[in-house]
PyMOL CGO cylinders between C-alpha atoms (Angstrom):
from pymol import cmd
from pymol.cgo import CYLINDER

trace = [
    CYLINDER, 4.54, 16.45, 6.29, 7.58, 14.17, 6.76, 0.3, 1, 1, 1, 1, 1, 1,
    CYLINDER, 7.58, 14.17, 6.76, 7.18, 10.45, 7.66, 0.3, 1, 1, 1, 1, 1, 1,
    CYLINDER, 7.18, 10.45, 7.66, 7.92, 10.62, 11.27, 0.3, 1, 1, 1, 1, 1, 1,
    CYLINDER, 7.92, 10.62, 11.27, 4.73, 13.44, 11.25, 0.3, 1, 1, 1, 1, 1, 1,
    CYLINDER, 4.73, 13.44, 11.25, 2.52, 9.95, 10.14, 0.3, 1, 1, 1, 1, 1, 1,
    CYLINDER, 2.52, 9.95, 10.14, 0.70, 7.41, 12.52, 0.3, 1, 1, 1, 1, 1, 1,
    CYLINDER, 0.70, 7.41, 12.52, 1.94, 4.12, 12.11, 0.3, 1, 1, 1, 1, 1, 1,
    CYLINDER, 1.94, 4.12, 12.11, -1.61, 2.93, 10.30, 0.3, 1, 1, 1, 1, 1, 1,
    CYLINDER, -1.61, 2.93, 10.30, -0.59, 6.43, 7.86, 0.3, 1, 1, 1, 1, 1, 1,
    CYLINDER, -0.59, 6.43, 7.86, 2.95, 4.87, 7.24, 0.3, 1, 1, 1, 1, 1, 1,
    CYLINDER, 2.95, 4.87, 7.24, 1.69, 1.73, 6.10, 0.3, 1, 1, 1, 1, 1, 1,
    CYLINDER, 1.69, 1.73, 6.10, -1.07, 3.46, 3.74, 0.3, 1, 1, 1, 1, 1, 1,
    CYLINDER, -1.07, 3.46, 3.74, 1.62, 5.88, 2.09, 0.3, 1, 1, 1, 1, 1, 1,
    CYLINDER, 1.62, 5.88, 2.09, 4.10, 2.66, 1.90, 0.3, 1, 1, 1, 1, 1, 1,
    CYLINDER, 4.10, 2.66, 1.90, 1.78, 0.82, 0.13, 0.3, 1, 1, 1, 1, 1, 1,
    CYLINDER, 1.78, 0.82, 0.13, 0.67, 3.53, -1.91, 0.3, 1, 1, 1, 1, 1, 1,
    CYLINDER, 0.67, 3.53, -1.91, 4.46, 4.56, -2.67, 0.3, 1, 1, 1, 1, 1, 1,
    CYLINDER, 4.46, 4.56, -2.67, 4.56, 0.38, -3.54, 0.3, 1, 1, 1, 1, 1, 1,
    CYLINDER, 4.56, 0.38, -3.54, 2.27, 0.93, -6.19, 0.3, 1, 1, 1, 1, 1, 1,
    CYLINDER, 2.27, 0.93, -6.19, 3.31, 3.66, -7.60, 0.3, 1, 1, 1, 1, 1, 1,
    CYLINDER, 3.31, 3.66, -7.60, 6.94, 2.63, -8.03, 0.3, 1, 1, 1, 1, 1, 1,
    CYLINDER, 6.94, 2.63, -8.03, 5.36, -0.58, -10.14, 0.3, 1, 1, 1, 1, 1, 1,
    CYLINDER, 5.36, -0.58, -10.14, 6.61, -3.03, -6.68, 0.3, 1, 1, 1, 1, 1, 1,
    CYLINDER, 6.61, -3.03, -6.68, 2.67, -4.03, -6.28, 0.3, 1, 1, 1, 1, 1, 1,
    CYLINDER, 2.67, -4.03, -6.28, 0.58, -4.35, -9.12, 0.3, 1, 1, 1, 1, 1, 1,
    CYLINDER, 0.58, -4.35, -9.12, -3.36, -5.57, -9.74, 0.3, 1, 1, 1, 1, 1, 1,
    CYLINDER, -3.36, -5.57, -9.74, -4.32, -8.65, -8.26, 0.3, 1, 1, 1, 1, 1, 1,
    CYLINDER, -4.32, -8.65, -8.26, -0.70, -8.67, -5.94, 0.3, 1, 1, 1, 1, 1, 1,
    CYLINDER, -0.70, -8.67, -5.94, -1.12, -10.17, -2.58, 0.3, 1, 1, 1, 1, 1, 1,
    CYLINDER, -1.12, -10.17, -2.58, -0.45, -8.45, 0.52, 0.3, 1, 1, 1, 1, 1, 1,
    CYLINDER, -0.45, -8.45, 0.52, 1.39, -10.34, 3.32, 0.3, 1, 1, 1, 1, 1, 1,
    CYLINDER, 1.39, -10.34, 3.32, -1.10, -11.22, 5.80, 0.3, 1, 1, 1, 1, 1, 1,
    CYLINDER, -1.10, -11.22, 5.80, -1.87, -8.99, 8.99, 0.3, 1, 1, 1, 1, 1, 1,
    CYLINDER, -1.87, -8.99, 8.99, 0.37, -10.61, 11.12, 0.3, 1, 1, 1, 1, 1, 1,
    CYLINDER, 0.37, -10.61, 11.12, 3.06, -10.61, 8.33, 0.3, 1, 1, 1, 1, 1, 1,
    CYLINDER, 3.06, -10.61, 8.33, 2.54, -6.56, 7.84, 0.3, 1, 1, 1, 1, 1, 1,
    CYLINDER, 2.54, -6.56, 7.84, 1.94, -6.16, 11.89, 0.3, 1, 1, 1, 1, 1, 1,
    CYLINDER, 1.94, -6.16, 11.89, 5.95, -7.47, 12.22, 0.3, 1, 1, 1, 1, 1, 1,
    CYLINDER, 5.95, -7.47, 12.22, 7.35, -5.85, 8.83, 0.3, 1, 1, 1, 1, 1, 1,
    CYLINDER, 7.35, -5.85, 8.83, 6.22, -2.58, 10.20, 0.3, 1, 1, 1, 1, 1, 1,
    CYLINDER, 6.22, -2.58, 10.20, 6.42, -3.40, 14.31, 0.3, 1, 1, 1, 1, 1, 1,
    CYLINDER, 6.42, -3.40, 14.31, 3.26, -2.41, 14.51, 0.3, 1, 1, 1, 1, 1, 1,
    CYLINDER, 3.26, -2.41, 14.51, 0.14, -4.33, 16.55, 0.3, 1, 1, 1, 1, 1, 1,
    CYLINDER, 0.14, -4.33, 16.55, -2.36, -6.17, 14.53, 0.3, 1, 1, 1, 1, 1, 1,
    CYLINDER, -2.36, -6.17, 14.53, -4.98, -3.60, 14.63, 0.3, 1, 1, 1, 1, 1, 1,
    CYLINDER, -4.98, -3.60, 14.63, -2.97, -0.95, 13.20, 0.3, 1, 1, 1, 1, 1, 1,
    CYLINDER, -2.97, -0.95, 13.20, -2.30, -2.97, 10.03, 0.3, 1, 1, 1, 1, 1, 1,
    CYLINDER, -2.30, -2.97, 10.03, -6.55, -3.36, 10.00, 0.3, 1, 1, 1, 1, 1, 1,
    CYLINDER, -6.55, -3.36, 10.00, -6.92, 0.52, 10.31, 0.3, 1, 1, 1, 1, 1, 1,
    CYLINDER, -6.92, 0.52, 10.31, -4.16, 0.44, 7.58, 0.3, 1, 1, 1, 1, 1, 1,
    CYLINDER, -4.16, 0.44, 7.58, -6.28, -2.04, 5.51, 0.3, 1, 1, 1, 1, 1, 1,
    CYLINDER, -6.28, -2.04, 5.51, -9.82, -0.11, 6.10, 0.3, 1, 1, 1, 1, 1, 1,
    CYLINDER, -9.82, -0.11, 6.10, -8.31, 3.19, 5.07, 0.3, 1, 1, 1, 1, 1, 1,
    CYLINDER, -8.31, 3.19, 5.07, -6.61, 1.35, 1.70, 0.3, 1, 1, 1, 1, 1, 1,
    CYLINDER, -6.61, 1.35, 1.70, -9.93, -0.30, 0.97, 0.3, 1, 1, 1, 1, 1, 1,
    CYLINDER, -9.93, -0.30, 0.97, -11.64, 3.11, 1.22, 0.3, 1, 1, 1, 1, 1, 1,
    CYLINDER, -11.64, 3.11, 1.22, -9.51, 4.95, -1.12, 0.3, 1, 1, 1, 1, 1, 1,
    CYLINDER, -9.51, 4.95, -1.12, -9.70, 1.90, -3.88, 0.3, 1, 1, 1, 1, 1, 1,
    CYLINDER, -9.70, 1.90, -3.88, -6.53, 0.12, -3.70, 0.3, 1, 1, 1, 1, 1, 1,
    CYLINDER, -6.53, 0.12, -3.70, -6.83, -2.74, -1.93, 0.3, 1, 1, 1, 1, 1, 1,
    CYLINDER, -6.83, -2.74, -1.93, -9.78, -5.21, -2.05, 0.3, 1, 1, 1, 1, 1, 1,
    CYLINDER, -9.78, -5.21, -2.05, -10.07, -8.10, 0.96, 0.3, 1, 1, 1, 1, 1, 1,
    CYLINDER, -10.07, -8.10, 0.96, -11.78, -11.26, 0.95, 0.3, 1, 1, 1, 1, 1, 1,
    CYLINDER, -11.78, -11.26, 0.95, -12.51, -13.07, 3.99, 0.3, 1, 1, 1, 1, 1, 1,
    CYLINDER, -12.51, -13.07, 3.99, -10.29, -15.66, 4.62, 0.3, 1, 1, 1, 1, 1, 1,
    CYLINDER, -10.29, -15.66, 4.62, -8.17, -15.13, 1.64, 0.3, 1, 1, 1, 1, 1, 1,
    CYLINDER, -8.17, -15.13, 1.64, -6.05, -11.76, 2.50, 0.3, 1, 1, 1, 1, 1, 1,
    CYLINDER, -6.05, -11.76, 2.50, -5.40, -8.65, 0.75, 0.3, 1, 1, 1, 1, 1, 1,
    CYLINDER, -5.40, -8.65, 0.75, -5.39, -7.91, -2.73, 0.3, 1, 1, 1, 1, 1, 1,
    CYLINDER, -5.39, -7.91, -2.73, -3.92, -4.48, -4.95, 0.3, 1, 1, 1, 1, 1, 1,
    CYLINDER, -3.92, -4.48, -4.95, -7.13, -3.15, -7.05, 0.3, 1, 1, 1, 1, 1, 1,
    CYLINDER, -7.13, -3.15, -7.05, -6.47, -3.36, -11.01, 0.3, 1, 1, 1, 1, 1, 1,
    CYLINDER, -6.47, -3.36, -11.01, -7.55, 0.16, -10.54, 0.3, 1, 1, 1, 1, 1, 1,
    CYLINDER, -7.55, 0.16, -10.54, -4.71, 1.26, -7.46, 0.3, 1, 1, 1, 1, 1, 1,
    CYLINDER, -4.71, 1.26, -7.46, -2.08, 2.87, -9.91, 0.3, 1, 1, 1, 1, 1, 1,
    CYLINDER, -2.08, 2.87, -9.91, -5.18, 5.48, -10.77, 0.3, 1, 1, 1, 1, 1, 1,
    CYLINDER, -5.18, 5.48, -10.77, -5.91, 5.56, -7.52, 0.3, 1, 1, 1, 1, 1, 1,
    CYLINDER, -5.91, 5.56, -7.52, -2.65, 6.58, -6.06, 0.3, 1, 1, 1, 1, 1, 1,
    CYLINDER, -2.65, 6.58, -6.06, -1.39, 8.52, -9.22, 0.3, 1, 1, 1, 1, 1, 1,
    CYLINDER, -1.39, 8.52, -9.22, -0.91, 12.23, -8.14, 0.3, 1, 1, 1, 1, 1, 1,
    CYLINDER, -0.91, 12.23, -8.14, -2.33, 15.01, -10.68, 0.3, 1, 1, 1, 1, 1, 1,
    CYLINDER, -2.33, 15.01, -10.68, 0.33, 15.95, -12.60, 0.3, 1, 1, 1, 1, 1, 1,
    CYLINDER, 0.33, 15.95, -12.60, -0.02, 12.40, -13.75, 0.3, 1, 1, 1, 1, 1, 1,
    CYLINDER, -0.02, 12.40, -13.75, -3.16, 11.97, -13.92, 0.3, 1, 1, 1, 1, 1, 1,
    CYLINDER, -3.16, 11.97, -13.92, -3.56, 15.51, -16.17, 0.3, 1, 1, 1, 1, 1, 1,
    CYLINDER, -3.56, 15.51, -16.17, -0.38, 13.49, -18.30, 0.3, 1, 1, 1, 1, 1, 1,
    CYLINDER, -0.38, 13.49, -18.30, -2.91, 10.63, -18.88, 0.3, 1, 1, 1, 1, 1, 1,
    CYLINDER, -2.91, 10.63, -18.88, -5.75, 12.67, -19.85, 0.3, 1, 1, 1, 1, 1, 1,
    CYLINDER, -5.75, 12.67, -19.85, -3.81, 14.08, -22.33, 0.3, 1, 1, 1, 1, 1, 1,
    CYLINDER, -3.81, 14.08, -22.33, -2.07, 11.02, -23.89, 0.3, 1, 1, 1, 1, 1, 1,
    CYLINDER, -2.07, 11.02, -23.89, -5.60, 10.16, -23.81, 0.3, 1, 1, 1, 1, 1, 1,
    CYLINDER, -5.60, 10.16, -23.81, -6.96, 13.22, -25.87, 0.3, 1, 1, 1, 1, 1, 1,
    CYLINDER, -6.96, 13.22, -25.87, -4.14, 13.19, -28.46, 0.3, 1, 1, 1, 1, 1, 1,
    CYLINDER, -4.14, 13.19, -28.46, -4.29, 9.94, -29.36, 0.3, 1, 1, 1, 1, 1, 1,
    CYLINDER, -4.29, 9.94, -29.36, -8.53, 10.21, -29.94, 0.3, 1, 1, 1, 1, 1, 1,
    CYLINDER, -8.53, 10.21, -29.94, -7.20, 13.72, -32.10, 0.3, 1, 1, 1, 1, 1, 1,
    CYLINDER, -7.20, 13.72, -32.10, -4.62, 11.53, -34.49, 0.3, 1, 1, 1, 1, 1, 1,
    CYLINDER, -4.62, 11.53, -34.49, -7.47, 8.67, -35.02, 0.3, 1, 1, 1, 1, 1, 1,
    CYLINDER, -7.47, 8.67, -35.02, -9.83, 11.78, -35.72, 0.3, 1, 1, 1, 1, 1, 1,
    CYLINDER, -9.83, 11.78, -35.72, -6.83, 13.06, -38.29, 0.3, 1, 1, 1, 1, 1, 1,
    CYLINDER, -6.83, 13.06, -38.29, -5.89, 9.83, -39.79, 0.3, 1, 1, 1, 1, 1, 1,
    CYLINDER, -5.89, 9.83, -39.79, -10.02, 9.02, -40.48, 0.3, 1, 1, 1, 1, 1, 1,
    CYLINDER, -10.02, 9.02, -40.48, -10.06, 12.93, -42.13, 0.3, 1, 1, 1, 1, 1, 1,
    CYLINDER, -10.06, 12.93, -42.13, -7.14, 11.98, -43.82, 0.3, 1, 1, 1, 1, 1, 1,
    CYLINDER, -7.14, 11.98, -43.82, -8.28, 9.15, -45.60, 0.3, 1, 1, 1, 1, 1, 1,
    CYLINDER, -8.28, 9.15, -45.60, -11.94, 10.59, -46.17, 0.3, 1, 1, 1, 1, 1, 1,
    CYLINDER, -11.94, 10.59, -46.17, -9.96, 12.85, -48.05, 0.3, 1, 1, 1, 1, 1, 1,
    CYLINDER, -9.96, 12.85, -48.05, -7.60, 10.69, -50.00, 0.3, 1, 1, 1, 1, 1, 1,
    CYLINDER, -7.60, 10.69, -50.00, -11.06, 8.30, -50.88, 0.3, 1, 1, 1, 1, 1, 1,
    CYLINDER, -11.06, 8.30, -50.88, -12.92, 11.52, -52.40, 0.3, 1, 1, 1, 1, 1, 1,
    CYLINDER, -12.92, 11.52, -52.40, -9.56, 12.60, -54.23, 0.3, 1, 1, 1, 1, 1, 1,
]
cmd.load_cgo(trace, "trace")
């Protein structure tokens, strides 16, 4: 599905998601406010809400009334695709297997 195949509310999701994931927006960022987004993207106001809802849904963005839009410390999971995420899970794993290792090791070395 190319970008012209997107609503307008779906072009702001995958830009902000693509924002994220490129390191642009990061936990805690602000997002420009709706009106700010609405004329970025020349989009109406309620698009940029329908934008909002759908981020807010997935886990990246958080909103507080009155204060805007903010990028979830948890986005960059949110938006990572698998291969990634499977990348992290095993970076993850290995690193558990070397403490395991290094704690056998020196078991070892203490009963030597």
């Amino acid at each position: 599905m190319t970008a012209e195949d997107l609503q307008p509310y779906q072009r702001i999701v995958q830009d902000v998601k693509d924002q994220v994931r490129l390191g642009r927006l990061s936990s805690n960022d602000k997002l420009p406010s709706t009106r700010e987004l609405a004329g970025h993207y020349g989009v109406a106001p309620g698009t940029v809400q329908r934008a909002l809802t759908d981020l807010r849904a997935e886990g990246i963005v958080y909103s507080h009334q009155g204060r805007g839009s903010f990028i979830r410390e948890s986005a960059l999971d949110a938006v990572a695709d698998p291969t990634s995420q499977a990348i992290k899970r095993l970076e993850e794993k290995v690193a558990d297997l070397a403490d395991r290792l290094e704690q056998l090791e020196a078991s070892h070395d203490r009963n030597n």
